[in-house]
Structure formats: C-alpha cells, structure tokens
C-alpha positions in Angstrom: 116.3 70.9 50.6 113.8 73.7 49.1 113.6 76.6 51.1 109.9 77.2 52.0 107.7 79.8 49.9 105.2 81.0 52.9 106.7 84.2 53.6 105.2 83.8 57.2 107.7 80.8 57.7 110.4 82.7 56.3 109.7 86.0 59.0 109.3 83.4 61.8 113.0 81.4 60.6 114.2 84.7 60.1 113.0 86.6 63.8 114.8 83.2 65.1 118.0 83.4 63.4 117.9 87.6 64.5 117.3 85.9 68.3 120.1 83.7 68.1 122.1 86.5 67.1 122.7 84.8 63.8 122.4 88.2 62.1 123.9 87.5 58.0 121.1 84.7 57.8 118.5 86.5 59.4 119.5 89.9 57.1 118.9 87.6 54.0 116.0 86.7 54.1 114.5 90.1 55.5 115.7 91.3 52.3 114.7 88.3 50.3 110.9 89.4 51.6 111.7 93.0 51.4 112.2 92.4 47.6 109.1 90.5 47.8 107.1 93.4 49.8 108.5 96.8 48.7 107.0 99.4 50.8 106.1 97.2 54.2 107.2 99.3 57.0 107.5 96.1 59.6 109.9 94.4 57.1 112.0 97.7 56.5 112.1 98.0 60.0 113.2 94.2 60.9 115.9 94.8 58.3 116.9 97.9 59.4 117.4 96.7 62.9 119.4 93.7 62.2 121.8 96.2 59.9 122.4 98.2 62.7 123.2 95.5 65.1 125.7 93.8 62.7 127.3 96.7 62.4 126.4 98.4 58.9 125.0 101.7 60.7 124.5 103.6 57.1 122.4 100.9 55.7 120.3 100.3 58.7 120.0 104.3 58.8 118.4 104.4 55.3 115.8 101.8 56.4 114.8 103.0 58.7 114.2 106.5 57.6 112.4 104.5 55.0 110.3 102.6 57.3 109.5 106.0 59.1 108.5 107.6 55.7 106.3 105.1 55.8 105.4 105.1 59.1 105.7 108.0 61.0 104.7 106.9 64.1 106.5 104.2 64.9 108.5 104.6 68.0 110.6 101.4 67.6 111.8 102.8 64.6 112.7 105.7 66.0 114.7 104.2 69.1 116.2 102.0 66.5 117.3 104.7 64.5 118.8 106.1 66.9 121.4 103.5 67.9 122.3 103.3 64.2 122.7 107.2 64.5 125.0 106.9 67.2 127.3 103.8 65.3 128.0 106.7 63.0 128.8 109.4 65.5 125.4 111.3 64.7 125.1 112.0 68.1 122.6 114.7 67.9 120.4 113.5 65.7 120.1 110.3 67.7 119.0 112.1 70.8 116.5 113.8 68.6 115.4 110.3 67.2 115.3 108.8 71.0 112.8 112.3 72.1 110.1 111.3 69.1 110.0 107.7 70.3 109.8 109.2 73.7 107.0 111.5 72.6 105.3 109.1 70.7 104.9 106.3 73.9 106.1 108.2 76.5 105.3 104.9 79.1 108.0 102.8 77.7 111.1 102.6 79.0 113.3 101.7 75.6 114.1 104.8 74.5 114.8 106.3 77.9 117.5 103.3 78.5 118.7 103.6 74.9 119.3 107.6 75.6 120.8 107.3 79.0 123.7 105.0 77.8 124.4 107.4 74.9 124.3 110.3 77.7 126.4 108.9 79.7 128.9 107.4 77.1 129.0 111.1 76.0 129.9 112.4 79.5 126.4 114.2 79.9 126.0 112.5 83.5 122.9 114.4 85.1 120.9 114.1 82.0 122.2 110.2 81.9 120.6 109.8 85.4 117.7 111.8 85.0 116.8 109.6 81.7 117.3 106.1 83.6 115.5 107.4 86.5 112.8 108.2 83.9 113.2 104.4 82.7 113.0 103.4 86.2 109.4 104.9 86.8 108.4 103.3 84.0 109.6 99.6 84.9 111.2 99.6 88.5 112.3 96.0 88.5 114.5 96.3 85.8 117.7 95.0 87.6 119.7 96.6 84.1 118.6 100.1 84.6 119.4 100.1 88.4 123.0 98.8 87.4 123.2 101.6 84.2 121.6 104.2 87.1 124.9 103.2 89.6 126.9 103.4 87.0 126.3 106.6 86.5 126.0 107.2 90.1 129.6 106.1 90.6 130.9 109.0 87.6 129.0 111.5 89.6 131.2 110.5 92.6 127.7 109.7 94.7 129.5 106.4 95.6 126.5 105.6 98.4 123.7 106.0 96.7 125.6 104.0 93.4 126.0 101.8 96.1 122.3 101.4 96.6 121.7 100.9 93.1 123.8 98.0 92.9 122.7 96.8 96.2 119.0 96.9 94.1 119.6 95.4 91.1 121.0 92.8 93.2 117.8 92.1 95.4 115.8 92.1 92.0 118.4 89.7 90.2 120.6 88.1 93.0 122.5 86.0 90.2 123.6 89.4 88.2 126.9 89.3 88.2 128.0 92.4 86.7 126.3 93.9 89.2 128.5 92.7 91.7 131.4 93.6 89.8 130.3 97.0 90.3 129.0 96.6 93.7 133.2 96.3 94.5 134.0 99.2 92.4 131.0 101.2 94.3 132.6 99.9 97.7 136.4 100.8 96.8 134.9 104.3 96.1 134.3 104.3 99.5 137.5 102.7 101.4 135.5 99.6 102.1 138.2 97.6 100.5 137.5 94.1 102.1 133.8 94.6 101.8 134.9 95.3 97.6 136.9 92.1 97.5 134.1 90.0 98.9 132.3 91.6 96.0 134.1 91.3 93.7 134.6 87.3 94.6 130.6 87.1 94.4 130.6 88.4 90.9 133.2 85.6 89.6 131.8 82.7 91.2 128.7 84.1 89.8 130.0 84.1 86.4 134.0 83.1 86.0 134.2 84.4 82.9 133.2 88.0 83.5 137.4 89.2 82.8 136.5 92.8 84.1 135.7 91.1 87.2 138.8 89.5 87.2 140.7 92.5 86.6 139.0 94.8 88.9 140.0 92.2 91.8 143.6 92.6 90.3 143.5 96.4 90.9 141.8 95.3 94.2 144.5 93.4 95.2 147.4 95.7 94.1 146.3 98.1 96.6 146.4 95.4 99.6 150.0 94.9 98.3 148.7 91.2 97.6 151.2 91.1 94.6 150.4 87.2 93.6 147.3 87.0 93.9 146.7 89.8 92.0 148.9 89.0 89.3 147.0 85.7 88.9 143.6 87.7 88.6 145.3 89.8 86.2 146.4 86.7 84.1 143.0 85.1 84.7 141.4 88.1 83.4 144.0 88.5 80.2 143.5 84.5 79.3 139.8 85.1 79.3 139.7 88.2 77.0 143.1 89.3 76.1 141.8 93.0 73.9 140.6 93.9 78.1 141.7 97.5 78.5 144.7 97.8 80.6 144.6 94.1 81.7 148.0 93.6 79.4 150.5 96.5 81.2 148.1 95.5 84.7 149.8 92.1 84.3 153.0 93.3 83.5 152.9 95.5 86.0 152.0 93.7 89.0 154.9 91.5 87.7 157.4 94.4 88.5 155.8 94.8 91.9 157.3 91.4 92.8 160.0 91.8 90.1 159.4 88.3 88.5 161.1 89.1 85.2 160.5 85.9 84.2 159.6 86.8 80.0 159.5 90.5 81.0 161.8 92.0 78.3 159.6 90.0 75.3 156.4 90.7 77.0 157.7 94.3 77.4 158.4 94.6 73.6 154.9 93.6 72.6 153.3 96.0 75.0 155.3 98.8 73.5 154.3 97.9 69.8 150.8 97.3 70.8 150.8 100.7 72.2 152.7 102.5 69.4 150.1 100.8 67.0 147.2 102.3 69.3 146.3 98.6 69.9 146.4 98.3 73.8 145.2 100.8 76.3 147.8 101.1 78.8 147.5 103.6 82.3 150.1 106.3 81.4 151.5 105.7 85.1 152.3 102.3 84.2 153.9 103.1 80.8 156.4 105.0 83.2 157.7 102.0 84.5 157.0 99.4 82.2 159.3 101.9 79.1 161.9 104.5 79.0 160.3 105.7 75.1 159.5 108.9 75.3 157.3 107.8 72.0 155.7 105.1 74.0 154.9 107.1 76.9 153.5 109.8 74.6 150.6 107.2 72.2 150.0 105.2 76.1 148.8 109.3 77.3 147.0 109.9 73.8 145.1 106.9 73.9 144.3 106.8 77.0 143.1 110.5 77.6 141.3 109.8 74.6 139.3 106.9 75.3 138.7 107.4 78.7 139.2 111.4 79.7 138.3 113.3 76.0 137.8 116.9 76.1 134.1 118.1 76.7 132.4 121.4 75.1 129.8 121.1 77.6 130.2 124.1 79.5 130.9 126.2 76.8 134.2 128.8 76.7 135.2 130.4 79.4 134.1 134.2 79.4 136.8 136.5 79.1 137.9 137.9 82.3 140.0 141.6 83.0 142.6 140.0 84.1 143.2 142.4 87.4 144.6 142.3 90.8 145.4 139.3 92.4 146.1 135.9 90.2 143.3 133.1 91.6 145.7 130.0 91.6 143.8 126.3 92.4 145.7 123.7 93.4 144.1 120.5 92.7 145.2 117.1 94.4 144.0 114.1 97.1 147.2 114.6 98.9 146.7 117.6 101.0 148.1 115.4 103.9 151.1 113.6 104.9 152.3 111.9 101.6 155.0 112.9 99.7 153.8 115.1 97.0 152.5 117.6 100.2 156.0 116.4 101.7 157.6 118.7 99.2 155.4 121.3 98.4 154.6 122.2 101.6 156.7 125.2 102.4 156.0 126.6 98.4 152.6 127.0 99.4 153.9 129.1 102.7 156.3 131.4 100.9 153.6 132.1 97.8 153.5 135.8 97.4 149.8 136.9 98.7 149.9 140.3 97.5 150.2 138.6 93.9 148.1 135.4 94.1 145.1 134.1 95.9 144.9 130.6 96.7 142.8 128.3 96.5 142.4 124.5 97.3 140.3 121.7 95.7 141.1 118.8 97.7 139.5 115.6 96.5 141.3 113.0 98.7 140.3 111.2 101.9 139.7 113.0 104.9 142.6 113.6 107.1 143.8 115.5 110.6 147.4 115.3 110.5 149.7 117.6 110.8 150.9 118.3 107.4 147.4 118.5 106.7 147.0 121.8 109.4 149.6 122.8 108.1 149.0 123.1 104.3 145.1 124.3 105.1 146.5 127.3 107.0 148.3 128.4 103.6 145.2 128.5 101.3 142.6 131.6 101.3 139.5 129.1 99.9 138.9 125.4 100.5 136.4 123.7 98.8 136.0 119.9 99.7 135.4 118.1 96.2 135.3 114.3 97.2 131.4 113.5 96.4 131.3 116.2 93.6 131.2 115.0 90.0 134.4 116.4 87.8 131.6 118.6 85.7 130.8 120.2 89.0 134.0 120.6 90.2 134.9 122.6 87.0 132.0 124.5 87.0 132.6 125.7 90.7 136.0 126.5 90.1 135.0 129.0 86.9 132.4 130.2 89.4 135.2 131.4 91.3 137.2 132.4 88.7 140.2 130.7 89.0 142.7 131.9 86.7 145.4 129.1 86.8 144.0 125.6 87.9 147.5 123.6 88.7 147.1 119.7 88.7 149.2 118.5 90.9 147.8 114.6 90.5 147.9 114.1 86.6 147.1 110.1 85.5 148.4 108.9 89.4 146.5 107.3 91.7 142.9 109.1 92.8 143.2 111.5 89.8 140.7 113.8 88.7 141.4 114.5 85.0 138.1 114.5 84.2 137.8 118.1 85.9 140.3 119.4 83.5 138.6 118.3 80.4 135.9 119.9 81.2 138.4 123.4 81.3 138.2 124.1 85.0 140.1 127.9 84.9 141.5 129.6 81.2 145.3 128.3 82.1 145.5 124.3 82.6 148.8 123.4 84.3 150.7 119.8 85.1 153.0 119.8 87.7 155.2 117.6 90.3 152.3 114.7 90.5 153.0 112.5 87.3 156.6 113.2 85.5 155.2 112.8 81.9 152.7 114.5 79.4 149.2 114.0 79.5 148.7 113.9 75.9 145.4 115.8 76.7 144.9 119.5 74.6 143.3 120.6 77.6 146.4 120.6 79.8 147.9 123.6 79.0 151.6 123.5 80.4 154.0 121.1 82.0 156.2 122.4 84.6 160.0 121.0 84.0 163.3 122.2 83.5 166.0 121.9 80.8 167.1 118.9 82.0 164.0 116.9 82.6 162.5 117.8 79.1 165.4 119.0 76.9 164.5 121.9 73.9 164.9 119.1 71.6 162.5 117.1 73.7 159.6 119.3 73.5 158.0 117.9 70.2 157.0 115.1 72.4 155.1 116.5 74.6 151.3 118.0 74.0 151.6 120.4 76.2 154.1 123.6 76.1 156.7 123.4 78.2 157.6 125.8 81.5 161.4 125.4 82.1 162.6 126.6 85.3 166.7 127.8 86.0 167.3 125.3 88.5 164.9 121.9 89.0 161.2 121.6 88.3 161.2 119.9 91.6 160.2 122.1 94.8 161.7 121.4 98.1 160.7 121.9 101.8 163.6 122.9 103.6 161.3 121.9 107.2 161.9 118.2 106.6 162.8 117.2 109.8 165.4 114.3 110.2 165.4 112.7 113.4 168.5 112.9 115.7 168.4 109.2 116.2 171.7 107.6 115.5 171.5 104.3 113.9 174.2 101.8 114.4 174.7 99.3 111.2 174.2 96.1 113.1 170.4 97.1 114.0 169.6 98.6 110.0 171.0 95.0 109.7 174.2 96.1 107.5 177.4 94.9 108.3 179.2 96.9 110.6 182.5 97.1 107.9 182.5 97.4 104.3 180.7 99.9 101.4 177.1 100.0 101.5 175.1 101.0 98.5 171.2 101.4 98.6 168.3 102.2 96.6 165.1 103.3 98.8 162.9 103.6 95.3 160.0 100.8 95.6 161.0 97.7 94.1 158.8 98.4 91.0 161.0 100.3 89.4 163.7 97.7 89.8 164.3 96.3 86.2 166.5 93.4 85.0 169.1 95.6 83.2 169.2 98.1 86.5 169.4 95.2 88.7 172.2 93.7 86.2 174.2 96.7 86.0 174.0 96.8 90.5 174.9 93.3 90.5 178.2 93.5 88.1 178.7 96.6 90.9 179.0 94.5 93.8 181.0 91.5 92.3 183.5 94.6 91.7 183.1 95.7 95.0 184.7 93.3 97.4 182.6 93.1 100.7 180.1 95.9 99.5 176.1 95.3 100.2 172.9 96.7 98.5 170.6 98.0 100.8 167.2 98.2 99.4 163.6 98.8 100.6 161.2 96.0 101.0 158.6 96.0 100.1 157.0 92.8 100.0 158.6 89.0 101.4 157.8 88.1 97.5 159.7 90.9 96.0 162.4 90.3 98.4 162.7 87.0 97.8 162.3 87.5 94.0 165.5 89.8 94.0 167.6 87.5 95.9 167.1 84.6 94.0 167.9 86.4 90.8 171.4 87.8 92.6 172.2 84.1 93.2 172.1 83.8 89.3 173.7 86.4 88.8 176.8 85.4 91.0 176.5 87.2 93.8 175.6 85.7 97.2 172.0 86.7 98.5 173.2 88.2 102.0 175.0 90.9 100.6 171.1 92.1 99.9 170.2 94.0 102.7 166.3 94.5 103.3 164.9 97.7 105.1 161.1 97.7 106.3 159.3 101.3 106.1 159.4 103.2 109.3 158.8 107.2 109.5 160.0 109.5 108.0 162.3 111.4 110.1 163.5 108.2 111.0 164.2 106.8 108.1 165.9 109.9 106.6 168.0 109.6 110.0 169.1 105.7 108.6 170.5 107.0 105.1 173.3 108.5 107.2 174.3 104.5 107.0 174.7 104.3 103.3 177.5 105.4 101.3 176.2 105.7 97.9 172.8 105.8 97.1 172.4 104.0 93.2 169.5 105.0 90.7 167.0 103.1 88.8 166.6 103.3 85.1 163.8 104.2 83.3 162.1 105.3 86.2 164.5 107.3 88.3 164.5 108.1 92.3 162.1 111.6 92.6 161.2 111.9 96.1 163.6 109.5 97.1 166.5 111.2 95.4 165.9 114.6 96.8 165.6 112.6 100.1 169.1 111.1 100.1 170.6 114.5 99.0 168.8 116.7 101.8 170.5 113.8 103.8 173.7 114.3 102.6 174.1 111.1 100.7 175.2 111.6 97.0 173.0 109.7 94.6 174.3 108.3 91.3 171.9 108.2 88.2 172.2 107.4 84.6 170.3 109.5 82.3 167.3 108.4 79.9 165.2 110.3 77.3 162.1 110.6 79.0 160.9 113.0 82.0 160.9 109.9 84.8 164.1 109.1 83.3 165.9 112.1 83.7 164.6 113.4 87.0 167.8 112.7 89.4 170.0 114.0 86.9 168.0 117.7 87.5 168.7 117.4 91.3 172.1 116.4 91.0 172.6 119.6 88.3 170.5 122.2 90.8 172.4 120.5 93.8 176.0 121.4 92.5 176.7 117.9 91.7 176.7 117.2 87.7 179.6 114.8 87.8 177.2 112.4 89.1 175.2 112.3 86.1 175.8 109.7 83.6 174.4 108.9 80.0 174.9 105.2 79.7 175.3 102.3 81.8 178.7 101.2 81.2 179.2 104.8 82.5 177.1 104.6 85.1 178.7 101.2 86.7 182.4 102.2 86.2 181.5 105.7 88.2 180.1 103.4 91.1 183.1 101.1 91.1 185.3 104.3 91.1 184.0 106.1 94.1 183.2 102.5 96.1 187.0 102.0 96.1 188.6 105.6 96.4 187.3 106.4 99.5 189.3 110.1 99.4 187.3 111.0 96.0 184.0 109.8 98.1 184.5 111.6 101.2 185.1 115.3 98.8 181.4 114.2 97.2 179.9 114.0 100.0 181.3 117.1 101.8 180.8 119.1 98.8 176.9 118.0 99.0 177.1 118.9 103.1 178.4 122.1 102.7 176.2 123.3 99.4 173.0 122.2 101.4 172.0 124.8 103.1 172.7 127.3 100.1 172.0 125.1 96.8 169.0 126.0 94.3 167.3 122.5 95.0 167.1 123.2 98.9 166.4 127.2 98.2 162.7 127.1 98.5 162.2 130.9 98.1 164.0 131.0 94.9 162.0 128.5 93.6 158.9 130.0 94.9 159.9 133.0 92.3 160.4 131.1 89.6 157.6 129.0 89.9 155.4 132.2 90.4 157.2 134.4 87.0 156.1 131.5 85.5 152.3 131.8 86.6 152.6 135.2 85.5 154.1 134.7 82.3 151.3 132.0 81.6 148.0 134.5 83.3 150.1 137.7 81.0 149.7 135.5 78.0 145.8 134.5 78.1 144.7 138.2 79.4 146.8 139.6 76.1 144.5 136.9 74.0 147.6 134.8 73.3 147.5 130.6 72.8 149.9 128.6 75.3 153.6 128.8 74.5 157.1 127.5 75.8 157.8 129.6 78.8 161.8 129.9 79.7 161.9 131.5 83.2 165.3 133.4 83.5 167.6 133.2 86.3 168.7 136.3 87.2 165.2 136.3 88.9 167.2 135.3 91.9 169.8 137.7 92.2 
C-alpha cells in the first residue's frame, strides 16, 4: 500500500507511533518531513525529541540546538535539550538548558521535574527538593512529583516527612504502586518494619510485576529472619527482571542464610564472572560470603561504590589546617551500644590518650540506654546525634569541627553511611574493624589490618593504603565479663561423654566445602558432635539433612539457641575445639572462644574475611593452629580430637598466655593503633598523599 502524501497524515501517524513508543518509525518519518521542510522548528524539535529518547543523545543535541537557532524561545526545546545533555554526561550545560526553559515559562512544572531528577541523580539533594517543591506549587496533584519529592526526602534521612510524601501521592493516586514500594522503604527508615511489609504487600498486589518491589520485601524479610519467604521474593523478583541490582547475590544469599546449597557452587560461579565482568551489582558484604577472590571482592566494592556511593566535589577541598595540638579523631558508626563491634572497642576508646587526641562521636544508629552505650558516651569529648541528618550534612558538620581523622567503623555493613565519606568528611578517611574488606572507594584513605590479614603482596588489591599493626588489627576489651555459671553438657544438650567440636559463626557463613571438610571430621572422630549455633528451625533442619547425605547421623548435630552474652561465653567452656569457616572466617566469634580459653582451628584464605582467625591465633601465641589448605586443616582436627595429651597443652598454653598475649593487651594496642593516627595526621600536615603505614613493635617495650 502507498504511503500517504499529506504531510499532516504523516505528523499525526508519526506523533502516534512516538506515543506508542514505537520510536525508529516514528524517527523516519520526522526526518522524511524534515527533508521535506528544512528549517521548521516544530519538526526539528519532534525529531530531536524522539532521538533523544531512543537513545542517540548527540543527534538529538544537534536538533535541537537547531530548532533553538531557530527558535529561541522555545522552552520545550530547551527542557528537551537538556535530557539529551544529560544522556551525554553534559551535566552542566543541561541545568543551564533546564533554567532558560524555566525562565522562559516559569509556571510550568517540566523543566523543574526534569532538573530535580538530574539533581538528585547527581547527589545535589537540597537543590533536588527545592526544584520538585518548585514543581509542586506549580501542579500540586501530581502524584509523580510527591513520590520524586520522598524520594529525595528519604536520601536526606527526613524519613517522616518522605513518609508524608508517599502517604500523598498515595491519596492523589491510590493505585500507584511504586509509591507504595517506597512507602515500605520510608517505613523501614523508621523501625516500622511490619507497617513496611504491609506496604510493601500493597505495592505488589497493586502491580506483581514491579521486581524492586519484590526485592525490597526480600530485604524486608531478611531482617525478620523470615529466610523462605524472603528467598522466594528474591526469586520472584530475579524471574521478573533478572539485570535487578543486587537481586542475583540477594538470592544467593538468602540461600546461605538457610544453607540450601542446592545449585550453590554453579550459581556461585556465574555470580563471580558477572561481577568480574562488571555485569552484576553485588553488596560488598555479600561478596564476603558468597567468594573467597580477593579479585572478586575487589570489582563487587568498585562497582558498587561506584554506582551507588561515587565521590562528590560538592563541598569543595578541605582548607588546609596547622596541624597543632590535639588530633580531632571521629568515630563514625550505628553501633555505639551493645553489639559486637562496641563489644570490642569499648575499652580502646577508654585507654585513648587525651592529651594527644580529642574525640569525637557521630553516632547514626538507633537510640539506645544500655549500658555499653553509658559506657562508651562517657569516653567521647563531643557527640553529635546524626540519625535524621543527610550524609552532605553530616560531612559538612564534621569539617565544621575540624576533625582531622574521620574513622569508619561501619564500611558497606548494615546501617552504613558511606555516603558521608564521599563527600570527604575530615582530610584523613580511615576503614577499620566494621567490614574486613576494601571499599574500593578513593575516598577512603586507609584500611586498618595487619600482615597477616592483608599480606605485603596483598596490597595491590586493595584501593586503599594499608595500616599494618605488630600484632592483630583486631582490638580487644579485656572487661568482657563471662558469667560464673557452670553449664553441665546434658542441659547445652551435648552428650555428657565424647569430643565436642563447635562453630558459633551464624550459619551463613556455612559453605558446602566447610561443612564437607566438618563432616569427613566427625566420621573420623568416633562419638564426637558438632555443636553449632541456630539460627533458624530452616537452617537447622537444612544442615542436618545434608549430614545424613553425607554419612553422618543427624544427632551428632548439636543446636544452641542465642542467650547472653556472659552466658554464652560461660557455655564455650563445654566445647573442646572450636572449628572455622572458610571464606568467611570466625571474627568476633573467634576472639570470643579464645578470651574463653577454647583454641580455635582455622584454614587460611587469600582475602581479609578469610584470614582473620589466622591473625588472632598469630597475636594469641598460637600459630600452629593456622593452616593453609583443607586437607591440612581436617588432618590437624582429627589429630588433636584423638590425642587428648597434645589437646590439653593447647589449651593450657592459651589459659596461661591470656592474661599477657598482644590480642588481650588492650593498651598496647591502644598505642599502636594511635602511632598509626599519627603517622597518617604527620603525613597530610607535611602535604604528603596516603601511603602504606607499618607500625613497629618496639612501641611496646
């Protein structure tokens, strides 16, 4: 059939076929008619449009510069051009295109919308807010804008009134799902986790196939330690749109959390080449336990600080400072309470030398009145309370107060605020304790290890330079109290004879080889039980069917629920050997065991979380515990299960070395950790860049 002549029949085919998002037909024939009418502005500008939207951002830049050369005053032109700006990464000239259209119809909302979502892709939150409020008073029932205004809302860490945002898009549009979706997020912002979940259901029956939705109930559901069901939103949400950021290693993930290996180690291997090939976004936390490659571990931080944390000029350098008197130290963390990061750092922050350092905490975690949190408050000289203050803020305040060192003690773990660190929050960036990895963030200036968790030879891998202290990187508090309670087997549920292994770490970091190299253990081991925590009736049951296939009866698993802690440091005193996990080792738990007196075996890998018992073991005077492989690692188990003698010399080597080994000595490592602050605050004052810091140790002598 002909194709009609009337070029009024071809704009109206051709506006339909741009509708219907048919964009390569509707391109023809604005080009076919822009051949026909050289020098119309409203064809230049059609065509320019649809250019931009399918993605050729240079060719819809040159017609519409055209169209405006032409037309000077056209405003939709000028919003226009600036989306195809921004496709290119012209950021600046886009926000100059968005102000003419704003100048030249100041009452229309476009251009305000179109510059708030570039704002606040570009981390420029207030201006982001003050543009869709700007849209807002131009056309308040726009359900879109309220959503785009809580979105921002939620960055800024105003949860409540993002809250009311949602809350209003919804009352203008009560079918808007996405809306919804962030309605949960808004409520999980503010601990209103059932409230988020109901949500979050809303939004999905609204629309099932919104996958971030689905996802976000996953995360949801992690939390509540409701394993299967959020394993099946994970899978719903991955079926629906498998490129989902995260949703891959989310899945995989919650899959450890029950330890159903069922496909793990080829579901595994694709998630490590999709991350190597910068193909899947995957939480560095979850690269921990989901790969032992260093490499992997390394791209998974990249990308991710990349995409989702990048490194903002916003505030400008840092002005020099004189560098004099006391060193301004900020700790940064949501755990100034009772959890185990504060478990250990506790006393550090006691014995800090206040005639060298002022300290200062930024506590963005829940509110809390325990009494590790009096505790830890009495230590600090400032406080400042940064849970509804945005991450620009935050940084600003703490260059306001001219904090020299700002230490992160949360890195990419759970309630992190890296955001403040990209925005340079003190001249000195530091990672330390919190999250056993790099950042692969330029902005984080140091990582506080030792030469065992990142070898010399290891450095490369890591983007930040490396602080190694003489002992362990890990700090210790020598106050842990253990309760006097003395447990009898038969009420931990052990058996009253016969060698008892356990592994407290969550069941997470469980893996099939680990839990293969355990079970070849026990079938060694006549009458000998693993004594593990539980930490869900699906996990548990998970790990004792796959010791029934494995040949070894599923009573000799031994289950422990979580109690406190004093008490259940009292109930190691039941075990006999305490066995490691591979790639991600025992940290907390390790040094827990040990301050018990129970020796802990572990097998080596290459990356930080894999090597982290190995340093306590090394600083606690017990090398020979350390092994490199796993056939080493099982034969070492075997061997001291069945010489008792050779056991019972371990253990009262550990017993006596306690109260005088470099792991439990919390003043020596007070020392090194603060030559270390000084070497780093001595470097920037003399105008020198970051380097690798070795801290000697004849500091203790």
């Amino acid at each position: 059939m002909a194709q009609p002549s009337d070029p009024n029949v071809l704009l109206r085919r051709a506006q339909s076929f741009h509708q219907s998002g048919k964009l390569d037909k509707a391109i023809a024939i604005y080009r076919q008619l822009a051949e026909r009418f050289p020098g119309n502005a409203r064809l230049l500008f059609l065509l320019g449009s649809a250019e931009s939207q399918n993605g050729n951002g240079g060719e819809a830049v040159r017609l519409l510069e055209q169209c405006l050369l032409i037309d000077p005053l056209d405003a939709d032109a000028y919003n226009n051009l600036g989306l195809a700006l921004e496709t290119l990464g012209r950021h600046d000239e886009a926000m100059q295109s968005y102000d003419r259209a704003i100048a030249l119809h100041p009452g229309r909302p476009e251009a305000y919308i179109n510059k708030g979502l570039a704002l606040h892709k570009r981390g420029f939150l207030e201006a982001a807010l003050e543009s869709f409020e700007r849209a807002l008073a131009r056309d308040p029932g726009n359900a879109e804008q309220h959503n785009n205004r809580g979105n921002v809302l939620l960055d800024l860490r105003r949860s409540d009134e993002a809250l009311a945002s949602f809350d209003r898009a919804i009352a203008i549009a009560p079918g808007y799902a996405e809306a919804f979706a962030n309605r949960g997020s808004a409520l999980q912002a503010l601990g209103r986790l059932t409230e988020a979940l109901a949500s979050l259901d809303r939004a999905i029956a609204l629309d099932p196939m919104l996958a971030e939705a689905h996802n976000l109930r996953g995360d949801l559901l992690l939390a509540a330690r409701r394993e299967v069901e959020a394993r099946e939103s994970f899978q719903r949400a991955y079926s629906l749109n498998p490129r989902l950021d995260f949703v891959y290693p989310r899945l995989l993930y919650s899959k450890l959390r029950t330890c159903d290996w069922t496909n793990l180690e080829a579901q595994l291997s694709k998630l490590e080449a999709r991350i190597l090939r910068g193909e899947q976004l995957c939480t560095p936390f979850d690269s921990l336990g989901l790969t032992g490659s260093l490499a992997v571990q390394r791209k998974a931080a990249q990308s991710y600080a990349a995409a989702r944390f990048p490194a903002s000029s916003v505030l400008g350098p840092i002005p020099p400072r004189r560098g004099s008197g006391r060193i301004r130290l900020g700790y940064y963390s949501s755990e100034f309470r009772d959890h185990a990061t504060t478990r250990l750092m506790a006393e550090l922050f006691e014995l800090h030398d206040r005639s060298r350092f002022e300290l200062v905490e930024i506590d963005f975690g829940p509110a809390a009145d325990d009494a590790m949190r009096r505790r830890v408050a009495a230590c600090f000289d400032r406080f400042v309370d940064a849970r509804g203050i945005g991450d620009r803020d935050v940084a600003r305040l703490s260059r306001d107060m001219e904090i020299d060192i700002a230490v992160d003690l949360k890195g990419f773990t759970e309630d992190a605020r890296p955001g403040i660190f990209a925005e340079r929050a003190a001249p000195v960036q530091v990672s330390y304790l919190g999250f056993p990895g790099t950042m692969g963030a330029g902005y984080i200036d140091y990582i506080v290890a030792d030469e065992v968790v990142i070898p010399a030879a290891s450095r490369a891998m890591y983007s930040e330079k490396v602080v190694s202290l003489p002992d362990s990187y890990q700090v210790n508090d020598r106050k842990r109290s253990i309760a006097e309670r003395r447990f009898t087997r038969e009420e931990l549920g052990l058996p009253a004879d016969g060698f008892v292994f356990c592994c407290f770490n969550n069941n997470y970091k469980i893996t099939p080889s680990t839990f293969d190299a355990w079970m070849r253990i026990l079938r060694r081991v006549d009458g000998s039980v693993l004594w593990l925590i539980e930490d869900s009736p699906v996990a548990a049951g998970n790990l004792r069917k796959e010791a029934g296939q494995r040949g070894v009866s599923a009573n000799r698993l031994v289950f422990a629920r979580r109690m406190t802690l004093p008490d259940h440091l009292a109930r190691h005193r039941s075990a006999d050997l305490f066995l490691d996990t591979l790639p991600y080792n025992a940290h907390t738990t390790a040094s827990d065991a040990l301050w018990t007196g129970l020796p802990v075996l572990t097998c080596a890998g290459e990356a930080f979380a894999s090597r982290v018992a190995a340093s306590l073991l090394f600083a606690v005077g017990l090398p020979e515990l350390v092994t490199n492989t796993p056939a080493e690692f099982e034969a070492l188990a075997i061997a001291l299960a069945t010489d008792r003698a050779r056991l019972d010399e371990v253990r009262a080597r550990l017993q006596a070395s306690r109260p005088t080994a470099p792991l439990f000595d919390t003043p020596r490592f007070a020392r090194h950790i603060e030559a270390a602050y000084a070497a780093m605050h001595e470097r920037h004052v003399a105008g020198l860049p970051p380097d690798h810091i070795v801290v000697p140790h004849a500091l203790h002598d």
